[in-house]
N, C-alpha and C positions, 0 to 999 in steps of 0.2 A: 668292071669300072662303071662308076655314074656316067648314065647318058647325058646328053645335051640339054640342060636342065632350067628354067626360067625360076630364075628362084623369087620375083613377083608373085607367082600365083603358090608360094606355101608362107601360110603363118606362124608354123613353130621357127625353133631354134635349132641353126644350120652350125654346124664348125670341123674345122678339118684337123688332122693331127692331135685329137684331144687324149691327152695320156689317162688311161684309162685308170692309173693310182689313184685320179681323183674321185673316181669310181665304184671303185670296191672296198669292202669293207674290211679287206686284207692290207690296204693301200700299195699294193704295188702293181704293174701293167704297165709295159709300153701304148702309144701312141695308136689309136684306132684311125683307121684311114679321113671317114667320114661319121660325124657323129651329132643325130637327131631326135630334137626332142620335140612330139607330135603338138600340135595346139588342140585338138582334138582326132574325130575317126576320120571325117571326113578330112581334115588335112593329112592323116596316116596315111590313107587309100591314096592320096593325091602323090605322094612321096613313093609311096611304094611303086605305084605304075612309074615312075622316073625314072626305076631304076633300072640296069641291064637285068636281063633275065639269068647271066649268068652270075650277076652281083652276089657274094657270101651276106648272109644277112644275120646279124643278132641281135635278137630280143633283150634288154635289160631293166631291169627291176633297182634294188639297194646294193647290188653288188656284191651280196654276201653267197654263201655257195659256188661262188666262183674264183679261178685262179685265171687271170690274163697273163702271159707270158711276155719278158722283157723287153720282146723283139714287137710285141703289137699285134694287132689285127688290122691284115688286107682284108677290108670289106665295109661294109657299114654296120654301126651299133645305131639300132635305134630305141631311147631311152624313155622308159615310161616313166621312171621319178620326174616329179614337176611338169609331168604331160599334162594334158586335161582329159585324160582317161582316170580320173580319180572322184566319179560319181559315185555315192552310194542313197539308194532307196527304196523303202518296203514295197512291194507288190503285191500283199496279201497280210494275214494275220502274221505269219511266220515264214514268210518267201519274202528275201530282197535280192535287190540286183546292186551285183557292185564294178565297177571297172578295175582293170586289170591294174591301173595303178594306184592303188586303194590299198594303205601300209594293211599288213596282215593287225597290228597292233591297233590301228583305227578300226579295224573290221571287228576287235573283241569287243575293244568302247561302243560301237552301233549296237551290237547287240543287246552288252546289259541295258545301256540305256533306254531302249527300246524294251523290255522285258522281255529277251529271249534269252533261252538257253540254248548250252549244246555248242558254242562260238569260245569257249573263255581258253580253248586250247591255242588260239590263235595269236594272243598274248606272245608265247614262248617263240613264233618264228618271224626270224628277223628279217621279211622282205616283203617282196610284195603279194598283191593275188595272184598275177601273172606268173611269178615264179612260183608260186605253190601249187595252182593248176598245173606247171610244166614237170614237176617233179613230186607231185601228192607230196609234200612236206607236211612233215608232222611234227608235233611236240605233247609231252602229258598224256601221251595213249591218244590223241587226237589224230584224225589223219584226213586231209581237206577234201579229200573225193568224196568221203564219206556223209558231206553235205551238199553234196553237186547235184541241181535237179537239170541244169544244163548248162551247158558254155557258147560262147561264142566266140569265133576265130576270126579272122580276116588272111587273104592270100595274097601273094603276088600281086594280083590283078587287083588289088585294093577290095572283094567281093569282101562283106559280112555272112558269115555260117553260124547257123543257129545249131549248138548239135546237143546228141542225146549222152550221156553215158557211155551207153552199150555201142555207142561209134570208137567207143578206146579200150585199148587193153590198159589197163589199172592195176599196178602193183605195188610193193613197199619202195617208195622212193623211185619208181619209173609210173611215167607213162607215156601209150606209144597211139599214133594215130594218123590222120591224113598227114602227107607230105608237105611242105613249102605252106604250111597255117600255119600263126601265132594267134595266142588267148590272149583276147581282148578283153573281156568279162566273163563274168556268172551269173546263173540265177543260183541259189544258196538255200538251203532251208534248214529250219532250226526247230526249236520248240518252243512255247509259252512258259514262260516261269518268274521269276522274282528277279527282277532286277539286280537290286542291293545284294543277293545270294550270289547270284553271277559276279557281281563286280568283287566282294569278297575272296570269292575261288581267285580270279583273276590276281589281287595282290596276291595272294597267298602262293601261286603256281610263280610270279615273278619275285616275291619275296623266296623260294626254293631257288629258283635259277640263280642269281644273285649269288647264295651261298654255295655253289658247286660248281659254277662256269664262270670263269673269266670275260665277265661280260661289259669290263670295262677298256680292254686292250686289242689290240686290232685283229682278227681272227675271220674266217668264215661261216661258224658257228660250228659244227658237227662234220667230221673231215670224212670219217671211215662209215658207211652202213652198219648196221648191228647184222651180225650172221645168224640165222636160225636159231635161236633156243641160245642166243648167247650176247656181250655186249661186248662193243670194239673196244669201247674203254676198258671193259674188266682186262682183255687179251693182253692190250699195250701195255699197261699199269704187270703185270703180270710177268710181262719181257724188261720189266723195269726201265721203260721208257721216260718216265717220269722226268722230266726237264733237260732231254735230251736235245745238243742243238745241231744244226748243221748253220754256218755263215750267222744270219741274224732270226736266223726262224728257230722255234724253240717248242716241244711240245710242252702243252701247258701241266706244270706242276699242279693245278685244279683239279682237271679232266682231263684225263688221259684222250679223248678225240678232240678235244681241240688242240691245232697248228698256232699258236701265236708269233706275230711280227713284231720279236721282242726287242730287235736292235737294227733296226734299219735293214731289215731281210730283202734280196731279192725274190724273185719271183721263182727264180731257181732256184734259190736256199729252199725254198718250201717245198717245189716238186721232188729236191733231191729229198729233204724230209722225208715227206708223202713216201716214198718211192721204199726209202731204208724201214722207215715202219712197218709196213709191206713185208718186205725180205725179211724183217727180224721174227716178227710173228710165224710167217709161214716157216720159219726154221725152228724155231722154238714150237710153236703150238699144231702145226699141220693145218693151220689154218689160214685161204686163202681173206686178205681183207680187200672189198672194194670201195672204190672212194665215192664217196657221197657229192664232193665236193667236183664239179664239171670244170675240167680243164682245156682254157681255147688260147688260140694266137699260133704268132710262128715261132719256130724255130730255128737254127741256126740254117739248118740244113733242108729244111723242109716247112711248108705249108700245112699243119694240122687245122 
């Protein structure tokens, strides 16, 4: 629980009970215990020392890649959209820095506009830096570690960590590293190249998404991981998943990995989903599928 807390000395945005449907970009979540949104670091770090040491903490971006569960989350969400962690600035010819709540989709814009290349994949992922640091989120063979020349975290104790790389293990869609840190920012690096070339590619990678993803109906973008040498869409689409519903969650007749919240789904329409997907494939194809998409909150029964 929140310790004994003077809420005078913080500047962001305090609120209790806030239902995290407003939040994600699946629209659905129960009700987050405590829910903060930083005015800057230094009021981050201020906030964070407040809180108990046993406090659950979560990091939140756009809300997409995420499933909140009906019942809510015991703990505090602390929310980087509309924080004042959304600085971005060159540091060099081809090095900027940008703050973790910096849209991925503004981070393409900075770049062409700036003449760099090497960013136009950032286009296709729908959230922020912070969660793309948390999960190397990729799109277009892009994949964001792969521009990381450092990050910076912050802990518990409200302390700033300057780190390197090689302080995390980095994989397709994980990454793993110190304990009790969230990513604040980046430093980034790109290339020198043509503007107007980049910003081209850029229509062009969202003019393709447009026509193959359901990207105008409420979803988390990309449900399942691709398996090795294989895509989750082809798998589903294969087990004739194809507009399959459970309650109001529906997988998308588009794109077989995307979940859509085609009729006013709960949050368990979806997990049951998530879950029958799952079972159907690995009966049909021998293939296990894991979820891209990070699922938090409680349960009926239990605290996950």
């Amino acid at each position: 629980m929140m310790a004994a807390l003077n809420t005078t000395q913080l500047r962001g945005k305090l609120a209790y009970q806030e239902m995290m449907s407003r939040h994600t970009t699946w629209r659905v979540g129960g009700p987050a215990d405590v829910f903060y949104t930083p005015a800057d670091y230094d009021d981050l770090a201020e906030f964070l020392r407040s809180l108990d040491a046993e406090e659950e903490i979560y990091f939140l971006g756009l809300g997409s890649n995420l499933l909140v569960r009906d019942k809510g989350i015991r703990g505090t969400v602390i929310s980087l959209k509309g924080s004042g962690l959304a600085e971005i600035k060159i540091l060099s010819g081809t090095r900027i820095q940008v703050g973790a709540g910096v849209s991925c989709a503004k981070l393409a814009r900075f770049c062409h506009r700036n003449n760099l290349q090497g960013g136009e994949f950032f286009a296709g992922i729908p959230g922020l830096l912070g969660g793309a640091l948390a999960m190397n989120a990729g799109a277009f063979s892009g994949e964001t570690w792969k521009q990381v020349k450092y990050v910076v975290s912050i802990d518990r104790e409200g302390n700033l960590h300057r780190r390197s790389p090689e302080e995390y293990e980095v994989t397709y869609r994980s990454v793993k590293g110190p304990q009790d840190e969230w990513f604040v920012g980046a430093e980034l690096e790109f290339s020198k190249g043509d503007g107007e070339v980049a910003a081209l590619q850029v229509k062009q990678l969202l003019e393709k998404r447009a026509k193959t993803q359901p990207t105008g109906l409420p979803s988390c973008g990309s449900v399942f991981k691709n398996p090795e040498r294989d895509f989750a869409a082809r798998l589903i689409e294969a087990c004739d998943l194809k507009g399959y519903k459970i309650g109001g969650a529906e997988v998308s007749a588009k794109h077989a990995n995307f979940i859509i919240n085609a009729d006013n789904a709960s949050a368990a329409d979806i997990e049951a989903l998530i879950e029958y997907v799952q079972k159907t494939v690995k009966q049909q194809k021998g293939i296990e599928l894991k979820a891209e998409a990070k699922i938090i909150g409680e349960t009926d029964n239990e605290k996950l």
